[in-house]
C-alpha positions in Angstrom: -5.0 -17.1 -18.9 -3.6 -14.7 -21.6 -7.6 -15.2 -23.0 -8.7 -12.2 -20.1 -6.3 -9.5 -20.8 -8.9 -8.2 -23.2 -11.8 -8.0 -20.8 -13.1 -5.3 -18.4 -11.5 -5.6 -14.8 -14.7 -6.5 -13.6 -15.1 -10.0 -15.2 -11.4 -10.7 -15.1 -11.5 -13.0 -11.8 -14.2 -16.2 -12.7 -15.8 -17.8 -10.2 -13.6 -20.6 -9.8 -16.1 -23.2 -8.4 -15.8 -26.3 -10.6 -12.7 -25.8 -11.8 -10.8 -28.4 -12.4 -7.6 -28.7 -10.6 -4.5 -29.7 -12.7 -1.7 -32.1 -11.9 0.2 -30.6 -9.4 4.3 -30.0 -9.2 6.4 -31.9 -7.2 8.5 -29.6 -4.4 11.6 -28.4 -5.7 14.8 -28.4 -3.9 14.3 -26.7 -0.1 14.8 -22.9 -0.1 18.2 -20.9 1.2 17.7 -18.5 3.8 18.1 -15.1 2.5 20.5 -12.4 3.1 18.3 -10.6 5.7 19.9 -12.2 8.7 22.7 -10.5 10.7 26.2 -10.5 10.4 27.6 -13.9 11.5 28.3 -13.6 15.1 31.2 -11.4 15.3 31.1 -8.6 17.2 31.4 -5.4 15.2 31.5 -1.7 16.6 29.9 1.8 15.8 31.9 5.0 17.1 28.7 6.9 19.1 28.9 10.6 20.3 30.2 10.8 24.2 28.7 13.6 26.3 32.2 15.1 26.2 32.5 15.3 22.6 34.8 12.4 22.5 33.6 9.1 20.8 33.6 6.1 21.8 33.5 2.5 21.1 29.5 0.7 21.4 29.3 -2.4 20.5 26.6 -3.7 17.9 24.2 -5.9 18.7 24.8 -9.6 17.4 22.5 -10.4 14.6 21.7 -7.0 13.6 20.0 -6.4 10.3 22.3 -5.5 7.7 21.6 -1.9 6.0 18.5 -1.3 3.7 16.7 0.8 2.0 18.3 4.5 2.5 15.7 6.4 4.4 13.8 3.0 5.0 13.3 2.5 9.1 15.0 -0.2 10.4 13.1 -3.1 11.3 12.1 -3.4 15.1 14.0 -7.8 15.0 15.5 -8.5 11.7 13.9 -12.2 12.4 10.6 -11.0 12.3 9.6 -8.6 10.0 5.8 -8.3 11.5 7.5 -7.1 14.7 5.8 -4.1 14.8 2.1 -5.7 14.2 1.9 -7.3 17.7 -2.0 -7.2 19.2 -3.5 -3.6 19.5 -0.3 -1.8 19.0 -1.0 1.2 17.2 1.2 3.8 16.4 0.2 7.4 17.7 -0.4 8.2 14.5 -3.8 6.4 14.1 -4.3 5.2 17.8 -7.5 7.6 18.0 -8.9 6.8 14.4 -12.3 5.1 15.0 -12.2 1.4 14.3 -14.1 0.5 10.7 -13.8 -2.1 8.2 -13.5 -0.2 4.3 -15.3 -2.3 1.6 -14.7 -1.1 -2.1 -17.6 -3.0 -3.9 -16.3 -3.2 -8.1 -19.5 -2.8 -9.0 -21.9 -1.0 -7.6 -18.9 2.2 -7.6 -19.0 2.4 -3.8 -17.3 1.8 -0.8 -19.2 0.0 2.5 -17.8 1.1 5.9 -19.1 -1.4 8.8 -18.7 -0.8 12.4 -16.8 -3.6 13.5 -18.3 -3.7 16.8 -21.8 -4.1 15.5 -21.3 -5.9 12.1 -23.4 -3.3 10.4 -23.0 -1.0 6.8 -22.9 2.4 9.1 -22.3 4.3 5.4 -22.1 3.9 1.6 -19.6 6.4 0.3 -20.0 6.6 -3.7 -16.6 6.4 -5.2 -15.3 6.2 -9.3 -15.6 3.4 -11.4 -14.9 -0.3 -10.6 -13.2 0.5 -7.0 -10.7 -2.5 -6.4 -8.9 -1.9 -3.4 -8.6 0.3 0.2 -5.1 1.6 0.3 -3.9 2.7 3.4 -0.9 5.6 3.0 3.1 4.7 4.0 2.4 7.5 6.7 -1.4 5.5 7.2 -2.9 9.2 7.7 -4.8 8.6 4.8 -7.0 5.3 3.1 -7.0 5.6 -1.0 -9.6 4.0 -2.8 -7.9 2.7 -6.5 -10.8 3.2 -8.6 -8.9 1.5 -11.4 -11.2 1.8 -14.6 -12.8 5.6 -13.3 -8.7 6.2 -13.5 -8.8 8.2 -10.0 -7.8 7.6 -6.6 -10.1 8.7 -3.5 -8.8 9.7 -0.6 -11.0 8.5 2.6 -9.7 10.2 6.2 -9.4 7.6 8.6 -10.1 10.3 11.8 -13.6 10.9 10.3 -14.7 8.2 7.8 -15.1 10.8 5.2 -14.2 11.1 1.6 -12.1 13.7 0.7 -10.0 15.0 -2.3 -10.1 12.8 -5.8 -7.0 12.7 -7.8 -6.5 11.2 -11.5 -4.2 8.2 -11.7 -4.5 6.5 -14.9 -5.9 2.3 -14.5 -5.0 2.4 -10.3 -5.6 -1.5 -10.4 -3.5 -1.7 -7.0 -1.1 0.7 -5.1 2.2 -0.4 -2.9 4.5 2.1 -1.3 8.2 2.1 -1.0 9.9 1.2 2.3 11.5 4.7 2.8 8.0 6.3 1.7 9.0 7.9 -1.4 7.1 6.6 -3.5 4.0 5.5 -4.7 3.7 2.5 -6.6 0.8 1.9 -8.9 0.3 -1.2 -10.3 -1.6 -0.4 -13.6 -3.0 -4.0 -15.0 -4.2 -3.0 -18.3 -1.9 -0.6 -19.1 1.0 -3.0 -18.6 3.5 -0.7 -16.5 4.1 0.0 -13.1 4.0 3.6 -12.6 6.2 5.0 -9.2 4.6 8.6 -8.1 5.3 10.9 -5.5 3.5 9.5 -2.5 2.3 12.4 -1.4 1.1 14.5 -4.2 0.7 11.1 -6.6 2.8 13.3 -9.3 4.1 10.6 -11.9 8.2 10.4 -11.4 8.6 7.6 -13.7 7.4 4.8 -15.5 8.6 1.3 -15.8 6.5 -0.3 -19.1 6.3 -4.4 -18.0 6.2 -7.2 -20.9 3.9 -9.4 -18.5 0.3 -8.9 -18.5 -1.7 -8.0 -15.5 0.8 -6.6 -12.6 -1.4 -7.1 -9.5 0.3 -8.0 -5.9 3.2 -7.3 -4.7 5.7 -7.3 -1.5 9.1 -6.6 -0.5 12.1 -7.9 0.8 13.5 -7.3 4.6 16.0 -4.6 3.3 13.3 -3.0 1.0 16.1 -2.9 -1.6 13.3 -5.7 -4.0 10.0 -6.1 -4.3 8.2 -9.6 -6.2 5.3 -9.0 -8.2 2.8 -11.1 -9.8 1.2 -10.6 -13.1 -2.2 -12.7 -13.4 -2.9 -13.0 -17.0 0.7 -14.6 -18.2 1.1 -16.4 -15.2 4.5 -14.9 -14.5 6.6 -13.3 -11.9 9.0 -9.7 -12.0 11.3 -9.1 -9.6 11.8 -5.3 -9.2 15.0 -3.1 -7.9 13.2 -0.7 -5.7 15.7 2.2 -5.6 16.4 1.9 -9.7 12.6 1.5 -10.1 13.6 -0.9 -12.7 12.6 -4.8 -13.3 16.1 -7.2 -13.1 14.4 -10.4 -13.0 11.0 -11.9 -14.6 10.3 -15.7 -14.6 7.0 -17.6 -15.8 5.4 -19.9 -13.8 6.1 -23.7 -14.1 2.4 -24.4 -14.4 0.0 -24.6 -17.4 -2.8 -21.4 -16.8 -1.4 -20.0 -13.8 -2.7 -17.1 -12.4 -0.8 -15.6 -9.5 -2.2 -13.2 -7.0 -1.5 -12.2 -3.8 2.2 -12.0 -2.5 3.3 -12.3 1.0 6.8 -13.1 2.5 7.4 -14.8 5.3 7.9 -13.6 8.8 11.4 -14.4 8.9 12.1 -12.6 6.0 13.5 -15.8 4.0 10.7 -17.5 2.1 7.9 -15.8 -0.3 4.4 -16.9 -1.3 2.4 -16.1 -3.9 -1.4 -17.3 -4.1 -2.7 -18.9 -7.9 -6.1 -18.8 -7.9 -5.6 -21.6 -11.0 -2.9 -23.5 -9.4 -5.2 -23.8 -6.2 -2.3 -23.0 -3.9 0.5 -21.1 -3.3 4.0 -20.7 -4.8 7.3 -20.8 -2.0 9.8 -19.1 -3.6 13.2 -18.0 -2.7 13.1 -13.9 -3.6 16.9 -13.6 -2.9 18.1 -16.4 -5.9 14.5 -15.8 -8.0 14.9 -19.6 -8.4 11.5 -21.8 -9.7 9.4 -22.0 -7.1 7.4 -25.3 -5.8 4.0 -25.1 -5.3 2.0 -25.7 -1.8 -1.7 -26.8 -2.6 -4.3 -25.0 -0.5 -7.6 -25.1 -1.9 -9.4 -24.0 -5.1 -9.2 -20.5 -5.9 -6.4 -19.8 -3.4 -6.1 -15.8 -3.4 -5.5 -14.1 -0.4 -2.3 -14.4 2.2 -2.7 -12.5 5.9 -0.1 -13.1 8.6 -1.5 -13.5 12.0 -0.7 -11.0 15.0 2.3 -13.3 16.5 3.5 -13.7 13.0 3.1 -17.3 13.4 0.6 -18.4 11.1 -0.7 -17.4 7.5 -4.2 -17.0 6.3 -4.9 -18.3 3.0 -8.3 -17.6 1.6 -9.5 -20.1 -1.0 -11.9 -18.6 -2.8 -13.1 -21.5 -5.3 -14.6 -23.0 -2.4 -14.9 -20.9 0.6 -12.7 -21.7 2.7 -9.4 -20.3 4.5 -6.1 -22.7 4.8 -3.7 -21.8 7.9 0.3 -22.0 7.4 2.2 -22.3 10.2 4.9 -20.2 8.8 8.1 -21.5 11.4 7.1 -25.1 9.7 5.6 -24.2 6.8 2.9 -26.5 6.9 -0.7 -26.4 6.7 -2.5 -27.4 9.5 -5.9 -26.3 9.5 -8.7 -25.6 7.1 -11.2 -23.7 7.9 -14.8 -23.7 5.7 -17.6 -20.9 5.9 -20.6 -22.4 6.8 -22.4 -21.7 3.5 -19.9 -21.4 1.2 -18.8 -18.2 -0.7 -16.1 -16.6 -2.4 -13.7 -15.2 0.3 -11.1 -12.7 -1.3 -8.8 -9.6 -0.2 -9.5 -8.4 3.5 -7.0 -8.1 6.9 -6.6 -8.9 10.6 -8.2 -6.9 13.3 -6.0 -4.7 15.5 -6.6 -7.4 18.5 -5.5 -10.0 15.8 -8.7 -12.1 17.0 -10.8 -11.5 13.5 -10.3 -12.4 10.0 -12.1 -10.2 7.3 -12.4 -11.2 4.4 -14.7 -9.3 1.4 -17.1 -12.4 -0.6 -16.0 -11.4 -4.6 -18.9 -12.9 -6.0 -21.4 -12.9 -3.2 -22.4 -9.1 -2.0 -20.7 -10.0 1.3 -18.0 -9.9 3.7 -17.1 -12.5 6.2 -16.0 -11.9 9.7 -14.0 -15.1 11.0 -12.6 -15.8 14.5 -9.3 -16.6 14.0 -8.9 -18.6 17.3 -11.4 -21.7 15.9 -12.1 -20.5 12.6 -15.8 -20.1 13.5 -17.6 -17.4 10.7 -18.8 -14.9 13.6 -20.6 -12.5 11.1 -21.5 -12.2 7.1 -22.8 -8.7 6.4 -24.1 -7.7 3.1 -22.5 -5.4 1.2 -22.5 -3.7 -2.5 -21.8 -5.9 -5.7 -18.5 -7.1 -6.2 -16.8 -6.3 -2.6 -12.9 -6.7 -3.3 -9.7 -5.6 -1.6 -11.3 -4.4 1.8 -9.0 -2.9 4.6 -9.3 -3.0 8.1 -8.4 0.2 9.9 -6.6 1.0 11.7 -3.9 -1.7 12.3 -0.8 -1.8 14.3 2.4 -1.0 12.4 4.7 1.8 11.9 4.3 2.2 8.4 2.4 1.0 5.1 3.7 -0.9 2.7 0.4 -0.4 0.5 -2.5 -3.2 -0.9 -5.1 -3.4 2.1 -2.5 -2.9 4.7 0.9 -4.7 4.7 2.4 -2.9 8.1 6.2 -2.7 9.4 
């Protein structure tokens, strides 16, 4: 919808409900599995240090993943990339941070922090202008709040709840991190580039100017060596070298108006999806080949994409119409749908640590929805500020952050 690249970030997402849902594609041909698997069964071996100084011969474990990112750590099972996000494992690194659920609200210029026990706003924290989304750091010691049209980035500490230093980022829409942790990656909408920083300082190492309009989600591939972003406004895809910092591939959508969002791949590290708030569904695309994707109807508004704890199942939030669609990602089918009681507008949230509750923020409702994800049953809906957006629940289990409200390997 090239007609909202003009407008003020915070009337560039319309409520959806209404809408009227266009003719929908037909699947395309069945995906390839990517090049994230191991080698092919033969038995290859690594030469290890021997206590005497002499080396040896150890064999390599079949199916091992083959080499990514340099400086990237190795995923835990190169079939599941989510490996690391099993039930309440958190890493030492946050495993005493009090549990809290961080609500940027775009227009009341604040964050709401709710005790996750209780279902109560415990603090307001004021923030910059139009805050969009709760960041959490690659080495998660730190939350960033992208206030995208105030052009800063404030820094919340997880160990206390408390805001701390503000640093100026020009139009912080959204915020990724490289695999090896580098590398900041700020997706800047309006200015039309994506910006890679210095992830710990935010010093700008260089700029990649984009020819779509409105870069917005993004995730990457098993080896890190790629990352798939969507740009809203043209309705198009990029498809990014991560260690060139360069875009090598950009495709528009096959669909009249669409208006990707989210992006999540797929457990076994072979299939993307990419929510289209216009398309009401989501794209399955194969990342490796950047072939046409087909497109998987969900719901009106579909926006948001959380994997589940076992990294069995996808969440989709479906915004137009309040409710969330669940993919069972080994089938990948949809087999449940589940609607909030009295409708709303769920957007951008995360999975609890125990993997048990859904959060999700209400974009155009002053709330946020607390969902059990055994039954679907809404278990909460807290008011919040105006214009709640990309909340984060923290901490979660993972060894690192991949950036957005908390993608964890």
């Amino acid at each position: 919808m090239n007609q909202f690249s003009s407008f003020p970030s915070s009337l560039r997402r319309p409520r959806l409900r209404g809408v009227h849902r266009a003719v929908l594609f037909a699947a395309a041909a069945a995906l390839l599995a990517s090049g994230c698997g191991g080698d092919s069964g033969t038995e290859a071996a690594d030469r290890v240090p021997h206590k005497d100084g002499q080396q040896q011969q150890q064999p390599r474990q079949r199916g091992a993943a083959p080499a990514g990112l340099p400086g990237m750590p190795p995923l835990l099972d190169p079939h599941d990339l989510y490996a690391a996000d099993r039930p309440n494992k958190l890493s030492p690194v946050v495993k005493d941070f009090p549990s809290r659920v961080y609500v940027p609200n775009t227009e009341s210029d604040t964050v709401s922090v709710i005790d996750p026990k209780t279902y109560k706003v415990i603090e307001t924290i004021p923030v910059g202008n139009q805050p969009q989304h709760v960041v959490p750091s690659w080495d998660m010691k730190t939350l960033w709040v992208n206030n995208d049209r105030g052009h800063t980035l404030t820094a919340i500490d997880p160990a206390t709840g408390k805001k701390g230093r503000t640093v100026d980022v020009h139009d912080p829409y959204n915020l990724y991190f490289t695999p090896d942790g580098k590398y900041a990656v700020v997706m800047a909408s309006m200015d039309r580039e994506l910006v890679f920083r210095d992830a710990q300082t935010m010093k700008r190492k260089k700029t990649e100017p984009v020819s779509c309009k409105g870069v917005n989600h993004a995730d990457f591939s098993p080896d890190g060596k790629y990352f798939i972003v969507s740009c809203e406004f043209s309705g198009e895809l990029l498809k990014v070298d991560t260690a060139k910092m360069k875009v090598i591939g950009q495709q528009k959508l096959p669909f009249e108006g669409a208006m990707p969002q989210d992006v999540k791949i797929s457990s076994d590290g072979k299939t993307w999806y990419i929510a289209d708030m216009m398309a009401d569904g989501v794209w399955v695309l194969d990342g490796d080949r950047f072939t046409e994707p087909w497109l998987m109807p969900t719901g009106k508004g579909a926006h948001g994409l959380y994997v589940s704890r076992d990294s069995k199942s996808m969440y989709i939030s479906n915004r137009g119409e309040g409710s969330i669609s669940v993919l069972d990602l080994p089938s990948r089918k949809l087999v449940k749908k589940w609607e909030l009681p009295e409708g709303g507008s769920p957007d951008m949230g995360g999975v609890s640590a125990d993997g048990n509750v859904l959060w999700l923020s209400g974009r155009y409702d002053s709330e946020v929805y607390a969902i059990d994800t055994r039954d679907g049953h809404q278990i909460a809906k807290i008011r919040v500020g105006a214009g709640p957006h990309g909340l984060a629940v923290y901490p979660q289990p993972g060894r690192y952050s991949l950036g957005h409200t908390g993608i964890f390997r």
